[in-house]
C-alpha positions in Angstrom: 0.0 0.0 0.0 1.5 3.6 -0.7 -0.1 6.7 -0.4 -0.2 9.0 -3.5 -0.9 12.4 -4.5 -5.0 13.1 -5.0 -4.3 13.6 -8.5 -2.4 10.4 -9.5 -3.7 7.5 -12.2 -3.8 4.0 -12.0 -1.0 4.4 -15.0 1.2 7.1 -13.0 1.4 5.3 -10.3 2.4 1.3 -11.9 5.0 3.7 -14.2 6.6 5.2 -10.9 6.4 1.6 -9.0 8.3 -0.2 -11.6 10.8 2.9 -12.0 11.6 3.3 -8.2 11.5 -0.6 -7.2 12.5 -2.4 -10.7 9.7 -5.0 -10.4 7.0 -5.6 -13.2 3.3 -4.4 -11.9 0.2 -6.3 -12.7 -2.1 -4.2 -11.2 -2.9 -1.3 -9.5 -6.3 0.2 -7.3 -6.8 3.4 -6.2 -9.0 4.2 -2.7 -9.6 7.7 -2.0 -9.9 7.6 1.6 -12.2 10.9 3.1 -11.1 12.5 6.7 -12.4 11.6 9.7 -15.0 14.2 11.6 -13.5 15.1 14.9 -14.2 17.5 17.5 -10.6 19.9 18.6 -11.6 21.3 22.2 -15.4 21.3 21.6 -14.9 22.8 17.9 -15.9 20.3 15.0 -13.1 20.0 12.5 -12.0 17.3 9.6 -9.1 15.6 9.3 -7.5 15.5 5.6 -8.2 13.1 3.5 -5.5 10.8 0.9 -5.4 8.6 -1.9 -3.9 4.8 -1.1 -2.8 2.8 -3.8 -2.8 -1.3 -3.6 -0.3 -2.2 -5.9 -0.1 -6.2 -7.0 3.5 -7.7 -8.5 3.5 -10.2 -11.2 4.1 -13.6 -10.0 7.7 -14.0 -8.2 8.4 -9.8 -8.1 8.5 -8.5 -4.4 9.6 -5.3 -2.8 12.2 -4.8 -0.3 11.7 -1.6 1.7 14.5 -2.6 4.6 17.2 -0.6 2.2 19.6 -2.9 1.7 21.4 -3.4 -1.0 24.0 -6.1 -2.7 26.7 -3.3 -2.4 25.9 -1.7 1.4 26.0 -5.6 2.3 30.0 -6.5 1.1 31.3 -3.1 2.6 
């Protein structure tokens, strides 16, 4: 799951997965998720809002989001 700007497509956002984590995407859904009602010290108020995106890797494709890498790992 990654959260995106409010504005992305289903298309932007499989383009900048497979750039940033060199996998091959399958799929991709978009959730618009509203803001919650709350009340701040007796005054009603609204949280913001975002956009979440589910993104699904073709079969034997996964992301590592520890970091490491092949080179940090020999120095």
């Amino acid at each position: 799951m990654f959260r995106v700007l409010e504005n992305a497509s289903k298309a932007e956002v499989k383009q900048a997965v497979e750039l940033m984590f060199e996998v091959k995407v399958e799929g991709v859904n978009l959730l618009n998720r509203p803001g919650k009602t709350r009340r701040f010290k007796n005054m009603p108020g609204k949280r913001t809002g975002y956009k979440k995106a589910y993104v699904r890797l073709q079969t034997g494709q996964s992301i590592d989001f520890t970091g490491s890498t092949a080179s940090s790992r020999n120095s």
